[in-house]
N, CA, C and O atoms as a Maestro MAE file, in Angstrom:
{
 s_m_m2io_version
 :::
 2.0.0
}

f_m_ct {
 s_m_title
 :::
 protein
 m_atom[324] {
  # First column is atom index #
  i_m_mmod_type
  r_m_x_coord
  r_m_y_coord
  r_m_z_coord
  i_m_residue_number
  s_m_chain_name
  s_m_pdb_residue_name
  s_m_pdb_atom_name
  i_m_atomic_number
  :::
  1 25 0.828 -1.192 0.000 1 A "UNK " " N  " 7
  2 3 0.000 0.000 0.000 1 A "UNK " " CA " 6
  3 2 0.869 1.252 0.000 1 A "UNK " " C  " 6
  4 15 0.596 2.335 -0.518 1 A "UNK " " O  " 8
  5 25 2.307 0.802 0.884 2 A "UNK " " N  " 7
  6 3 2.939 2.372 0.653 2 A "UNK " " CA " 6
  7 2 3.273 2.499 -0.551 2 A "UNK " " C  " 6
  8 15 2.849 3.543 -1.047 2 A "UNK " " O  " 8
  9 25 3.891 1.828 -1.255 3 A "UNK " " N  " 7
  10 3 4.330 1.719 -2.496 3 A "UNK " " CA " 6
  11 2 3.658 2.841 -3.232 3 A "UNK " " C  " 6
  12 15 4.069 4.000 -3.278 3 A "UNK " " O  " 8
  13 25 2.399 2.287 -3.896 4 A "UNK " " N  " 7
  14 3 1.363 2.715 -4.412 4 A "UNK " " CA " 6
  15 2 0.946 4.710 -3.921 4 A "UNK " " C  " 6
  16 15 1.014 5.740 -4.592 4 A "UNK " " O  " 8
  17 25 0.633 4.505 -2.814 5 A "UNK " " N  " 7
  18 3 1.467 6.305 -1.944 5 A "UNK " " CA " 6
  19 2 2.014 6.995 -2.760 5 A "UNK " " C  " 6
  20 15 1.581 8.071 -3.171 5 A "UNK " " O  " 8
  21 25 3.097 6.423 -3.115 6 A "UNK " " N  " 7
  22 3 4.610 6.834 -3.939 6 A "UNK " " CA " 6
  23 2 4.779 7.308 -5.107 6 A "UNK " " C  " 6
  24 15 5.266 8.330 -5.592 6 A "UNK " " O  " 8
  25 25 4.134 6.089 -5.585 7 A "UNK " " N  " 7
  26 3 3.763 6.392 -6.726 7 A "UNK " " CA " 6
  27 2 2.672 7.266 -7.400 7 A "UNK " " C  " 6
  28 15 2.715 7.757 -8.528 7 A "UNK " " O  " 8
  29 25 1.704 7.357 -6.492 8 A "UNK " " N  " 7
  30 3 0.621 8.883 -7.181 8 A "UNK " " CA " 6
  31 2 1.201 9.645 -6.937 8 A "UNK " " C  " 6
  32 15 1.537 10.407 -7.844 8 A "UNK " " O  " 8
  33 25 1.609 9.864 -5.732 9 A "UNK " " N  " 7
  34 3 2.408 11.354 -5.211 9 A "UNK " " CA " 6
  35 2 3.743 11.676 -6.402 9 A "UNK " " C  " 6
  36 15 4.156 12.726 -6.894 9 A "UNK " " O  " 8
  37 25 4.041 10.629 -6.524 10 A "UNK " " N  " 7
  38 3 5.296 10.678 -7.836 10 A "UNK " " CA " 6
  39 2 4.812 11.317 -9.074 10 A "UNK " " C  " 6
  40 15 5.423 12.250 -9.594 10 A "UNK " " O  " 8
  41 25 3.543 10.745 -9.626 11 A "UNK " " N  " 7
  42 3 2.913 11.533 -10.555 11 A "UNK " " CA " 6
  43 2 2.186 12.537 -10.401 11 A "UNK " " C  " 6
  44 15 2.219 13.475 -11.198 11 A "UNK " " O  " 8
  45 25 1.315 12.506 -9.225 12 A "UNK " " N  " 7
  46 3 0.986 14.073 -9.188 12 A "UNK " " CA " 6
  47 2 1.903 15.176 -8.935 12 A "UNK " " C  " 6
  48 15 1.468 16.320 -8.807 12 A "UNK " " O  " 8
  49 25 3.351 14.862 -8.841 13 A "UNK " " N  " 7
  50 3 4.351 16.075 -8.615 13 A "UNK " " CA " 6
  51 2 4.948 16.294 -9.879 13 A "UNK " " C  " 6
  52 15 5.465 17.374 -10.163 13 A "UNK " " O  " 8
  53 25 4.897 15.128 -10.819 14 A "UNK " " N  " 7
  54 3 5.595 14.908 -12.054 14 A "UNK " " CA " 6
  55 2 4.157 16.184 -13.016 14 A "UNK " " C  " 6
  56 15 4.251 17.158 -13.762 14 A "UNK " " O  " 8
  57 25 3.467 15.714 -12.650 15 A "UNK " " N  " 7
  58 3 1.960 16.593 -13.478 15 A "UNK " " CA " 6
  59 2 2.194 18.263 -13.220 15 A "UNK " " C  " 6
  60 15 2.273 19.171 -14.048 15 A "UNK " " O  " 8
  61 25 2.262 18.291 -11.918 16 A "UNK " " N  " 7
  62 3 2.139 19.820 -11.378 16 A "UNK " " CA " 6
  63 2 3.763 20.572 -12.221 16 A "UNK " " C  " 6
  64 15 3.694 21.684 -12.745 16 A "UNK " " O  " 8
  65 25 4.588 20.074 -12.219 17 A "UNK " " N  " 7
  66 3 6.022 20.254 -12.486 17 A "UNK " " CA " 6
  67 2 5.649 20.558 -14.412 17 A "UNK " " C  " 6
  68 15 5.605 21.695 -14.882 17 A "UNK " " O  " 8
  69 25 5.439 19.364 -15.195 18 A "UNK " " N  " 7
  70 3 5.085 20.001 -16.269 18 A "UNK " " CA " 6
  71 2 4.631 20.612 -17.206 18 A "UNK " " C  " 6
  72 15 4.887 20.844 -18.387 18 A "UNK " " O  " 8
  73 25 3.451 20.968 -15.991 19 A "UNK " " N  " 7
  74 3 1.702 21.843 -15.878 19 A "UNK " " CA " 6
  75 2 2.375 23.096 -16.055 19 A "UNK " " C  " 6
  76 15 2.135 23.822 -17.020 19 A "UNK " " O  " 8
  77 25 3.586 23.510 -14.759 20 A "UNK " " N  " 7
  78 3 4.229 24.778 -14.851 20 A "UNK " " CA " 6
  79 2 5.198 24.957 -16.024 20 A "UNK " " C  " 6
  80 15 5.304 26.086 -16.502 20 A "UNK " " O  " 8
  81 25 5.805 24.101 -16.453 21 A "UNK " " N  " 7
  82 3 6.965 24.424 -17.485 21 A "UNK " " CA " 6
  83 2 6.397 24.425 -18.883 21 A "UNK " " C  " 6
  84 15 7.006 24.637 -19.931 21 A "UNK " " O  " 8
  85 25 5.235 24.174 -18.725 22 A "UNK " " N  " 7
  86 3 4.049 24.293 -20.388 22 A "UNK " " CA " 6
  87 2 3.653 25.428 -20.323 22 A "UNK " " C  " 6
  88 15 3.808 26.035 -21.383 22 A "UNK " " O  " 8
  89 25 2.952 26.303 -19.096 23 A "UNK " " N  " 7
  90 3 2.346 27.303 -18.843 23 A "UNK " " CA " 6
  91 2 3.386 28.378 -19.395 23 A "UNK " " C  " 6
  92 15 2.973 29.533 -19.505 23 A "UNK " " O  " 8
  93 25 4.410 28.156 -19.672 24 A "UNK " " N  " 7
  94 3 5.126 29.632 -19.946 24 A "UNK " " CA " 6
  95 2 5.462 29.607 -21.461 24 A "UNK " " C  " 6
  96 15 6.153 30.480 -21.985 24 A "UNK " " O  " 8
  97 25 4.872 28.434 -22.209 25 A "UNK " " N  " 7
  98 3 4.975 28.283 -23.710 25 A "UNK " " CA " 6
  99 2 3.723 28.560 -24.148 25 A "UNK " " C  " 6
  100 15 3.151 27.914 -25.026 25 A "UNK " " O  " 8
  101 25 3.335 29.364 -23.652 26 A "UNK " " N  " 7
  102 3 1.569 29.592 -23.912 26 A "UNK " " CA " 6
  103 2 1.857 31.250 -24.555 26 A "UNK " " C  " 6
  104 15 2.450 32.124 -23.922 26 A "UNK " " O  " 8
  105 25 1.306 31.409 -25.891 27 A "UNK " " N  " 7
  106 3 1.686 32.799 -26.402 27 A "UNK " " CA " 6
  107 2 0.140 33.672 -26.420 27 A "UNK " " C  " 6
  108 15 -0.782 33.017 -26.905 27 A "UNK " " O  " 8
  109 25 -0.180 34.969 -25.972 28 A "UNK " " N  " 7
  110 3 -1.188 35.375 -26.284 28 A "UNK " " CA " 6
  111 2 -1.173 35.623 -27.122 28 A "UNK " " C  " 6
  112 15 0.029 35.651 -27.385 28 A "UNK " " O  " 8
  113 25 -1.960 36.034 -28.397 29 A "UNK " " N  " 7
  114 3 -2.498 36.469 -29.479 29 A "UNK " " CA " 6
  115 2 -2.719 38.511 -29.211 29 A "UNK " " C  " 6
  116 15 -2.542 38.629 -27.998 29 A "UNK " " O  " 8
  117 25 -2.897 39.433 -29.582 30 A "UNK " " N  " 7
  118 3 -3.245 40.659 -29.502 30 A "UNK " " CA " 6
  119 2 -4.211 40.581 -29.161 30 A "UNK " " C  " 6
  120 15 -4.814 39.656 -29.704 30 A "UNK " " O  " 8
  121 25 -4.839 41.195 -28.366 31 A "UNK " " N  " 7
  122 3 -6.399 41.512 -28.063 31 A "UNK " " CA " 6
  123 2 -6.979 42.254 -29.254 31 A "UNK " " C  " 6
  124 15 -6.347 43.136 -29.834 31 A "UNK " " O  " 8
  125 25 -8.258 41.852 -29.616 32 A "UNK " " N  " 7
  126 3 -9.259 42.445 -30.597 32 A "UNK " " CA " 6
  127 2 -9.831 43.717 -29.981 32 A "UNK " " C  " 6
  128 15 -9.532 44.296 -28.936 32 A "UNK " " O  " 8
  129 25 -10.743 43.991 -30.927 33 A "UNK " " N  " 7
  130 3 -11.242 45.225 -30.018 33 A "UNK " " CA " 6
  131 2 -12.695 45.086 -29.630 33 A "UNK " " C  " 6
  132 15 -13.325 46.071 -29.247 33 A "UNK " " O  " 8
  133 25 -13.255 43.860 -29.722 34 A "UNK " " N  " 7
  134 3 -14.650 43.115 -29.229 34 A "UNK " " CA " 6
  135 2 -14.439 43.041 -27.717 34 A "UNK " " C  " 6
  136 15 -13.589 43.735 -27.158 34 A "UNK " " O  " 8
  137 25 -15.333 42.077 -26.989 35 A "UNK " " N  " 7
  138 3 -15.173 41.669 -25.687 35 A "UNK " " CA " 6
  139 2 -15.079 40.612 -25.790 35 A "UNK " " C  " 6
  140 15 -16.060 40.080 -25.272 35 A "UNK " " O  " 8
  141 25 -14.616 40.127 -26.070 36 A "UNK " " N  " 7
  142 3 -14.547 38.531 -26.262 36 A "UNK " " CA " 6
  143 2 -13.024 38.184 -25.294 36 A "UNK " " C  " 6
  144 15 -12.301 39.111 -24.928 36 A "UNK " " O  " 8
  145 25 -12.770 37.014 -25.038 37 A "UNK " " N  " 7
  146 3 -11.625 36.402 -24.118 37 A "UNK " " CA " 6
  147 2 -10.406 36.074 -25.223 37 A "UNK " " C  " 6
  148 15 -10.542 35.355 -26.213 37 A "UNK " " O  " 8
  149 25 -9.213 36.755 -24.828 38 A "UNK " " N  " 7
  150 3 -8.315 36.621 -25.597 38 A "UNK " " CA " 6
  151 2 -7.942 34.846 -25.812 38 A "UNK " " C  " 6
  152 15 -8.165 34.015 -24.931 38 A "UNK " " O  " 8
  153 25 -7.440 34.576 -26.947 39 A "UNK " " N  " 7
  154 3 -7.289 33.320 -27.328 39 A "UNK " " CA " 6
  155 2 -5.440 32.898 -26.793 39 A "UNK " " C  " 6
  156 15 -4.470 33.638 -26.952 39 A "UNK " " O  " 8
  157 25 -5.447 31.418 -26.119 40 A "UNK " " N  " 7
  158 3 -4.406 31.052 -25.639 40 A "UNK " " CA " 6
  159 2 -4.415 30.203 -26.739 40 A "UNK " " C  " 6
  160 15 -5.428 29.517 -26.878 40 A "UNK " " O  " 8
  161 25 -3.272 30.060 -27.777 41 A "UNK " " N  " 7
  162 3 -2.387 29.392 -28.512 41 A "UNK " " CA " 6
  163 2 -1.688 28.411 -27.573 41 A "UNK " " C  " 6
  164 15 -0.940 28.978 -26.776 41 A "UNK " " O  " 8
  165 25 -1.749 26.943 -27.454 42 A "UNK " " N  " 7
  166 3 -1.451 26.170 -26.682 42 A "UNK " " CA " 6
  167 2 -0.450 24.772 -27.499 42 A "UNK " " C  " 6
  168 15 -0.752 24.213 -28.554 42 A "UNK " " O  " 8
  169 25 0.418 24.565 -26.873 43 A "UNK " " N  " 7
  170 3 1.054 23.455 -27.968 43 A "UNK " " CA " 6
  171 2 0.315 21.966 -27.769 43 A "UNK " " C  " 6
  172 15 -0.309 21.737 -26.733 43 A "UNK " " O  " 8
  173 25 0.395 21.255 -28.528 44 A "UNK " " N  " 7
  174 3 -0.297 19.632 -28.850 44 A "UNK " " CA " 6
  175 2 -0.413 19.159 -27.578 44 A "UNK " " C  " 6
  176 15 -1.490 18.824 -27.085 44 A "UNK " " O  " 8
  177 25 1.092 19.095 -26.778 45 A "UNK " " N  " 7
  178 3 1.378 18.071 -25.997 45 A "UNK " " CA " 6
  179 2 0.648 18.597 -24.927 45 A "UNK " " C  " 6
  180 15 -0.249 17.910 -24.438 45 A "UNK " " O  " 8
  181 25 0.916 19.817 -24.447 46 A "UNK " " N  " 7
  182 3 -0.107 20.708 -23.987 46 A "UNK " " CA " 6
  183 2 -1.443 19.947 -23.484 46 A "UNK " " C  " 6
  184 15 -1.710 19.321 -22.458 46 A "UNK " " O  " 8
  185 25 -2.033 20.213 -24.436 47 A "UNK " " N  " 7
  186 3 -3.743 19.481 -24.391 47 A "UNK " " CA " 6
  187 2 -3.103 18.227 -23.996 47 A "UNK " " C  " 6
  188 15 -3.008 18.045 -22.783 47 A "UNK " " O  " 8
  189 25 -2.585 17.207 -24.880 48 A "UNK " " N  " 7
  190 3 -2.941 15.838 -24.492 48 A "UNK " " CA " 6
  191 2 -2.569 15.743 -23.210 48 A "UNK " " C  " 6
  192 15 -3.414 15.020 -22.682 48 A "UNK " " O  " 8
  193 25 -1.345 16.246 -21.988 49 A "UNK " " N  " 7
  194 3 -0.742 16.059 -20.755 49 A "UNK " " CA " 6
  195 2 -2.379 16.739 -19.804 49 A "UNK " " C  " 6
  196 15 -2.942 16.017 -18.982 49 A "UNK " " O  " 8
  197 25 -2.890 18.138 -20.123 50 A "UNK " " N  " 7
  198 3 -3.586 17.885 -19.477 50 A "UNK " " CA " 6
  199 2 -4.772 16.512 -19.389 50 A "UNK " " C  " 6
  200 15 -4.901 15.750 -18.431 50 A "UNK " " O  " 8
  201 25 -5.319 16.493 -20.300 51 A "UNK " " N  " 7
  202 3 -6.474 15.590 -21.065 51 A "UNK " " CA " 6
  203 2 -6.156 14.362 -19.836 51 A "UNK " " C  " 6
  204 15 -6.971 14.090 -18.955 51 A "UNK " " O  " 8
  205 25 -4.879 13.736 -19.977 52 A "UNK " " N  " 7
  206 3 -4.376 12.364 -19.555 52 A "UNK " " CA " 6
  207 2 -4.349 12.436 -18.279 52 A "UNK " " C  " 6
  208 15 -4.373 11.501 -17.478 52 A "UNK " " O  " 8
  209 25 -4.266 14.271 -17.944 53 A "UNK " " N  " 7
  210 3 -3.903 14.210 -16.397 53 A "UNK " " CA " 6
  211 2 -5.424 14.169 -15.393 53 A "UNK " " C  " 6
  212 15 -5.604 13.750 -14.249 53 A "UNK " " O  " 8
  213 25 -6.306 14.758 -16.327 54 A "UNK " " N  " 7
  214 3 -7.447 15.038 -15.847 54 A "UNK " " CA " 6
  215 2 -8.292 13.460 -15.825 54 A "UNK " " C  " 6
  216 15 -8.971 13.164 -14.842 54 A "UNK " " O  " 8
  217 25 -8.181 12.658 -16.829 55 A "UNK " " N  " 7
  218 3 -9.074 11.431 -16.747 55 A "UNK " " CA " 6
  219 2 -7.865 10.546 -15.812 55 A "UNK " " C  " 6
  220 15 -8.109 9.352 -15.636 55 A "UNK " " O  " 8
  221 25 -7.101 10.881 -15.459 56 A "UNK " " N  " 7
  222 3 -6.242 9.776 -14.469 56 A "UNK " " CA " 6
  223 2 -6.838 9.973 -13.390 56 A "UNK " " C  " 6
  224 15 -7.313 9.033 -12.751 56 A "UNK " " O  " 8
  225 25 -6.947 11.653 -12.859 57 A "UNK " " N  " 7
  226 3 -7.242 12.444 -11.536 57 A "UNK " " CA " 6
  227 2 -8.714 11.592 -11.260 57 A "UNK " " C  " 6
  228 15 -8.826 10.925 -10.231 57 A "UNK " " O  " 8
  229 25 -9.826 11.667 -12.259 58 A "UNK " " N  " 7
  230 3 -10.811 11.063 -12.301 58 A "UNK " " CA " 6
  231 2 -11.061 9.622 -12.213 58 A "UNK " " C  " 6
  232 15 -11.908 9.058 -11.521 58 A "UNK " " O  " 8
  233 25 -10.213 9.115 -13.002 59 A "UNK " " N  " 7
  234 3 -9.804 7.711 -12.577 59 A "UNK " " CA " 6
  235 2 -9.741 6.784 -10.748 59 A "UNK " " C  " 6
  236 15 -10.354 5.955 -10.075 59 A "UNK " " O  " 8
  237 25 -8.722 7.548 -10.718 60 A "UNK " " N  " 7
  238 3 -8.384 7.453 -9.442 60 A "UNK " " CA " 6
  239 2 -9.606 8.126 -8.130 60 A "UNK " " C  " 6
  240 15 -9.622 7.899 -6.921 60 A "UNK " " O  " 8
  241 25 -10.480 8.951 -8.926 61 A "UNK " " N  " 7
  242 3 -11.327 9.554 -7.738 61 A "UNK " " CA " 6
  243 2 -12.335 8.146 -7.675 61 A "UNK " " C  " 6
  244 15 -12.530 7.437 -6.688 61 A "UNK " " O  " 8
  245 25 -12.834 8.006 -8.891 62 A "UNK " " N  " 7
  246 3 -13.791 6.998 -9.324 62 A "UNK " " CA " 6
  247 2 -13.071 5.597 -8.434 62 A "UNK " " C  " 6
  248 15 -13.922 5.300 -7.596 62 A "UNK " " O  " 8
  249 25 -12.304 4.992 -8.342 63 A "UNK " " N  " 7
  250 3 -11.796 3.942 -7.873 63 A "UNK " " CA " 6
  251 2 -11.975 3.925 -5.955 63 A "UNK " " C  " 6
  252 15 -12.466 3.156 -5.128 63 A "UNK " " O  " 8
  253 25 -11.135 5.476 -5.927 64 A "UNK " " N  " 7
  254 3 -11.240 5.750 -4.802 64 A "UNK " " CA " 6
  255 2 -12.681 5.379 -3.758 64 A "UNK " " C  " 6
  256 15 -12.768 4.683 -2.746 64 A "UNK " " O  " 8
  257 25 -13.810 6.257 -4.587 65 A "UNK " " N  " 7
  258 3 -14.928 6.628 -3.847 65 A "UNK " " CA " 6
  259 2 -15.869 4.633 -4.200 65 A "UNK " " C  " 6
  260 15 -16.494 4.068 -3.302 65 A "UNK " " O  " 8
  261 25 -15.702 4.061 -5.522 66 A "UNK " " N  " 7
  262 3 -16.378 2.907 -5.720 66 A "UNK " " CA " 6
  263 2 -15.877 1.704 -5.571 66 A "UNK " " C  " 6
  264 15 -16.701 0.909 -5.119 66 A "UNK " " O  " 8
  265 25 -14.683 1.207 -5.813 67 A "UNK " " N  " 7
  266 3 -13.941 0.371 -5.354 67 A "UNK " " CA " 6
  267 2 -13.114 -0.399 -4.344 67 A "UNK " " C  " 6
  268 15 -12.830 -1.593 -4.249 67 A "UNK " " O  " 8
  269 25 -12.827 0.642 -3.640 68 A "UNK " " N  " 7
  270 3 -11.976 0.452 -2.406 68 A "UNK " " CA " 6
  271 2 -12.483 0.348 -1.327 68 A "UNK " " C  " 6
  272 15 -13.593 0.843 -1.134 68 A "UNK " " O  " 8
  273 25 -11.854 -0.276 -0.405 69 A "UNK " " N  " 7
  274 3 -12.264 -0.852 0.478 69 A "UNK " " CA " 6
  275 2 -11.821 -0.535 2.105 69 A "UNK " " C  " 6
  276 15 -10.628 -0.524 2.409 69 A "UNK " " O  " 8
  277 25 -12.497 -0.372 2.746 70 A "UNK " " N  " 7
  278 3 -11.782 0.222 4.124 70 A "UNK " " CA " 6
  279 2 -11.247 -0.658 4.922 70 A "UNK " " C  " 6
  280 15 -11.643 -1.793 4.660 70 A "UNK " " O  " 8
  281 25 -10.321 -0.588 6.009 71 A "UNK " " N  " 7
  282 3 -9.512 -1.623 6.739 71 A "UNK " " CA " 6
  283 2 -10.656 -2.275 7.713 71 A "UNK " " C  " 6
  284 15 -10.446 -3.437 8.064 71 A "UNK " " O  " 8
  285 25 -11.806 -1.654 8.164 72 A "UNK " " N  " 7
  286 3 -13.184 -2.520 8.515 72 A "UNK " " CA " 6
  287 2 -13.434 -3.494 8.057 72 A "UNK " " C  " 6
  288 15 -13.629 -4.516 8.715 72 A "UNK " " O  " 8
  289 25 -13.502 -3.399 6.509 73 A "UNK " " N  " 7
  290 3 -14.293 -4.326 5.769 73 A "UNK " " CA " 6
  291 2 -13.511 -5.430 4.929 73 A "UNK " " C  " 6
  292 15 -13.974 -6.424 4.369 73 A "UNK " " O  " 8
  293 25 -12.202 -4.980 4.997 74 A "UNK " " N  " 7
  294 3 -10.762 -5.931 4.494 74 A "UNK " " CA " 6
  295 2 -10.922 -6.856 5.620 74 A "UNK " " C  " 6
  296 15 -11.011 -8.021 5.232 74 A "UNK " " O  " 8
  297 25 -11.002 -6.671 7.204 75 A "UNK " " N  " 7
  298 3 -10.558 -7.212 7.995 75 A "UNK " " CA " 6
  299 2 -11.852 -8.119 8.122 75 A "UNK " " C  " 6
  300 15 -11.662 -9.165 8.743 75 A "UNK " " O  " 8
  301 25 -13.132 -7.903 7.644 76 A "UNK " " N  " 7
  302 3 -14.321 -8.222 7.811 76 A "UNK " " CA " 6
  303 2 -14.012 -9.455 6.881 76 A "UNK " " C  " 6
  304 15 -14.040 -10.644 7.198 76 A "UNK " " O  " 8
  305 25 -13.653 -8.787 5.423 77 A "UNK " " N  " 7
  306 3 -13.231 -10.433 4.449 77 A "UNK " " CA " 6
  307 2 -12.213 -11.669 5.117 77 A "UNK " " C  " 6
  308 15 -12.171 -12.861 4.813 77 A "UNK " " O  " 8
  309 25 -11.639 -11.120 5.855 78 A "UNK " " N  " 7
  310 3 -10.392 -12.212 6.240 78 A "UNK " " CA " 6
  311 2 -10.974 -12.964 7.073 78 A "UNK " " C  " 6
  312 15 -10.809 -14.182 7.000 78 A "UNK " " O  " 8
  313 25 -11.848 -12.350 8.129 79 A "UNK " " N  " 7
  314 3 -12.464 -13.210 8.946 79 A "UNK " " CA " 6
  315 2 -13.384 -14.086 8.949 79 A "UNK " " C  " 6
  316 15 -13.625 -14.851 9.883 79 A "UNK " " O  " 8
  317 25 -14.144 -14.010 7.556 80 A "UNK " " N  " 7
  318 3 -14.944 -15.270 7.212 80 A "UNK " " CA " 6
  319 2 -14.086 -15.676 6.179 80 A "UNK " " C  " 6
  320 15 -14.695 -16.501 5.497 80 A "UNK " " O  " 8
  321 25 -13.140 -15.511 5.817 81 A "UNK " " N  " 7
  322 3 -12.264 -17.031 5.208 81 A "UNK " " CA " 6
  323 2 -12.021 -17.936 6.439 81 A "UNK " " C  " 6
  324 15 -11.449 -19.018 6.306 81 A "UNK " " O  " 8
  :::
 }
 m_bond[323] {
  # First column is bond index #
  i_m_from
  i_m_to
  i_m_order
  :::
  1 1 2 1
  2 2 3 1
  3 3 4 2
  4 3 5 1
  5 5 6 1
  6 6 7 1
  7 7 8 2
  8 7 9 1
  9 9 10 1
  10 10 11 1
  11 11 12 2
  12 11 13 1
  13 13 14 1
  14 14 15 1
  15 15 16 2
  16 15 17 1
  17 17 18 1
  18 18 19 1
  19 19 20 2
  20 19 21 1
  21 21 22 1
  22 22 23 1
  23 23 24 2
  24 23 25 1
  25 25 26 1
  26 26 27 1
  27 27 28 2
  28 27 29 1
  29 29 30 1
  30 30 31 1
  31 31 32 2
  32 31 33 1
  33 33 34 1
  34 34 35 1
  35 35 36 2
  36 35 37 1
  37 37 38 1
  38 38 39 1
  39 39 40 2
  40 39 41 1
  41 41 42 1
  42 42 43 1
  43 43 44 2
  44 43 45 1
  45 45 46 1
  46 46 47 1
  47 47 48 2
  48 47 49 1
  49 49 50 1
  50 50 51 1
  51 51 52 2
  52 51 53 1
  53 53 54 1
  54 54 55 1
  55 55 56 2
  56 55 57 1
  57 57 58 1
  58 58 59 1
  59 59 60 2
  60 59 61 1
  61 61 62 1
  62 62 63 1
  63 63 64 2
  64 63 65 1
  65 65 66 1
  66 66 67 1
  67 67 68 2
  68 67 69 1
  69 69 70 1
  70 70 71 1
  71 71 72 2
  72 71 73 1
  73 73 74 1
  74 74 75 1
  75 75 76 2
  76 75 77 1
  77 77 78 1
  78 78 79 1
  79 79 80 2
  80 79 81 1
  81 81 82 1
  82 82 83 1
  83 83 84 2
  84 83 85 1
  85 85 86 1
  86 86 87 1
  87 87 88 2
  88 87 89 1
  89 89 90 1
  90 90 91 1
  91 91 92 2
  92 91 93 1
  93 93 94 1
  94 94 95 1
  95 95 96 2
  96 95 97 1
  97 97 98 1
  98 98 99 1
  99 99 100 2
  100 99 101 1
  101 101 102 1
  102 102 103 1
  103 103 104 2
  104 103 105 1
  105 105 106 1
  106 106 107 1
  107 107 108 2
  108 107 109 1
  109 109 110 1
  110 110 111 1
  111 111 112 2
  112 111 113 1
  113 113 114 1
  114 114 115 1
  115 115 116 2
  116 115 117 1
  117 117 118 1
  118 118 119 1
  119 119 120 2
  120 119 121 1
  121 121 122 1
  122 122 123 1
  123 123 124 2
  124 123 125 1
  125 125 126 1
  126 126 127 1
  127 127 128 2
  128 127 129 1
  129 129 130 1
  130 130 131 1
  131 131 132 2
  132 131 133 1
  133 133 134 1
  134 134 135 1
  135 135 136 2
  136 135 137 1
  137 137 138 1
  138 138 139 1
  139 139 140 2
  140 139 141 1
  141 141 142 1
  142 142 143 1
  143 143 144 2
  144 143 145 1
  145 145 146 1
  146 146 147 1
  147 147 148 2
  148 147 149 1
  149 149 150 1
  150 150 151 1
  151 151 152 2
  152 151 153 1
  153 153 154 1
  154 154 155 1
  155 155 156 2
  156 155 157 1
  157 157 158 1
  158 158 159 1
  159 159 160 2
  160 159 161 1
  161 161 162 1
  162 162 163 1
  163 163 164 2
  164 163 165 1
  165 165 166 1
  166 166 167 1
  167 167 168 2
  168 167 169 1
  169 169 170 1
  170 170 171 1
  171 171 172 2
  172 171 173 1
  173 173 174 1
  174 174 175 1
  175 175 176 2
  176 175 177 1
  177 177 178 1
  178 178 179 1
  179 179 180 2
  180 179 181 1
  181 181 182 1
  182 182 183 1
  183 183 184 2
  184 183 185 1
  185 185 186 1
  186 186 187 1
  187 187 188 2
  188 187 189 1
  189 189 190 1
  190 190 191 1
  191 191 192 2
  192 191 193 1
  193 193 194 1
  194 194 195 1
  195 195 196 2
  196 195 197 1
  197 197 198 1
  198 198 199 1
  199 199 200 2
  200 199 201 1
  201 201 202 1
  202 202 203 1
  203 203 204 2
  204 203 205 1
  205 205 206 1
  206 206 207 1
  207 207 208 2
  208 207 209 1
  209 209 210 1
  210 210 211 1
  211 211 212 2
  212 211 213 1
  213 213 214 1
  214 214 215 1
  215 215 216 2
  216 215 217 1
  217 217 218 1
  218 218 219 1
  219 219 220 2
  220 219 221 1
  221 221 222 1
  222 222 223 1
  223 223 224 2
  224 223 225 1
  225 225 226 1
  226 226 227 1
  227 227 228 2
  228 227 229 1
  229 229 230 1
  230 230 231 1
  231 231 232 2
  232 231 233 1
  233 233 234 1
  234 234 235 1
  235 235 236 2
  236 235 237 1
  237 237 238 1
  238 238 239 1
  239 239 240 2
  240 239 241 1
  241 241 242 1
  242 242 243 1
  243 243 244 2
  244 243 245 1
  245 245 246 1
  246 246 247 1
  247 247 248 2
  248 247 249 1
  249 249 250 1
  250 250 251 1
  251 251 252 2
  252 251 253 1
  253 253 254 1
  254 254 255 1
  255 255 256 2
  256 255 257 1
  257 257 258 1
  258 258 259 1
  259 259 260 2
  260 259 261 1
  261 261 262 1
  262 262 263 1
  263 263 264 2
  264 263 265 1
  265 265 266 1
  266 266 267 1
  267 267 268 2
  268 267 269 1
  269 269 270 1
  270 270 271 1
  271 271 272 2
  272 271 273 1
  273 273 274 1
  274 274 275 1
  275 275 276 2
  276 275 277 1
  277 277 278 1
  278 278 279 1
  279 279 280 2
  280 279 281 1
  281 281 282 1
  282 282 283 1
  283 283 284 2
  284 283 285 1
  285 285 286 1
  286 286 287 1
  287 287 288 2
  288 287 289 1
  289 289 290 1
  290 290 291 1
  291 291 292 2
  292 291 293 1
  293 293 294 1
  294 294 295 1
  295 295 296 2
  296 295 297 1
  297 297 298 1
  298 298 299 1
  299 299 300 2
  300 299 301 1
  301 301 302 1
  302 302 303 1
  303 303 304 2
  304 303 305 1
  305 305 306 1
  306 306 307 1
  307 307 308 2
  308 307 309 1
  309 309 310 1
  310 310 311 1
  311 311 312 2
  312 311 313 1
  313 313 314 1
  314 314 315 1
  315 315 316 2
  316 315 317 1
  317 317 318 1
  318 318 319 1
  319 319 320 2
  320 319 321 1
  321 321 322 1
  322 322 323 1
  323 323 324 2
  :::
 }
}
């Protein structure tokens, strides 16, 4: 179980780390003279790192909240084996 610890924390620091070093390759465009929200020009990898980071985050919430199991109910299985 620690292992596993390690390893999200490994990737969620690895995520946050290249979340920031993408964020500064981000070019604005000139502002128009509408009201509209200036457009962020974003590179490929960009999108896909978030994309991957966001359905992992979800992943893992989903597992978290439906799958898993508390040390109650682990200890509950062992005892009727």
């Amino acid at each position: 179980m620690n292992k596993i610890k390690v390893v999200f924390s490994a990737l969620i620091s690895l995520s946050l780390i290249l979340g920031n070093i993408s964020v500064s390759y981000a070019k604005i465009k000139p502002r128009e003279t509408n009201s509209q929200f200036s457009h962020l020009e974003q590179p490929l990898t960009l999108k896909i790192l978030v994309t991957l980071g966001g359905a992992g985050l979800i992943g893992i919430e989903i597992w978290w909240f439906l799958f898993s199991r508390t040390k109650s109910q682990k200890n509950n299985i062992d005892k009727h084996i």
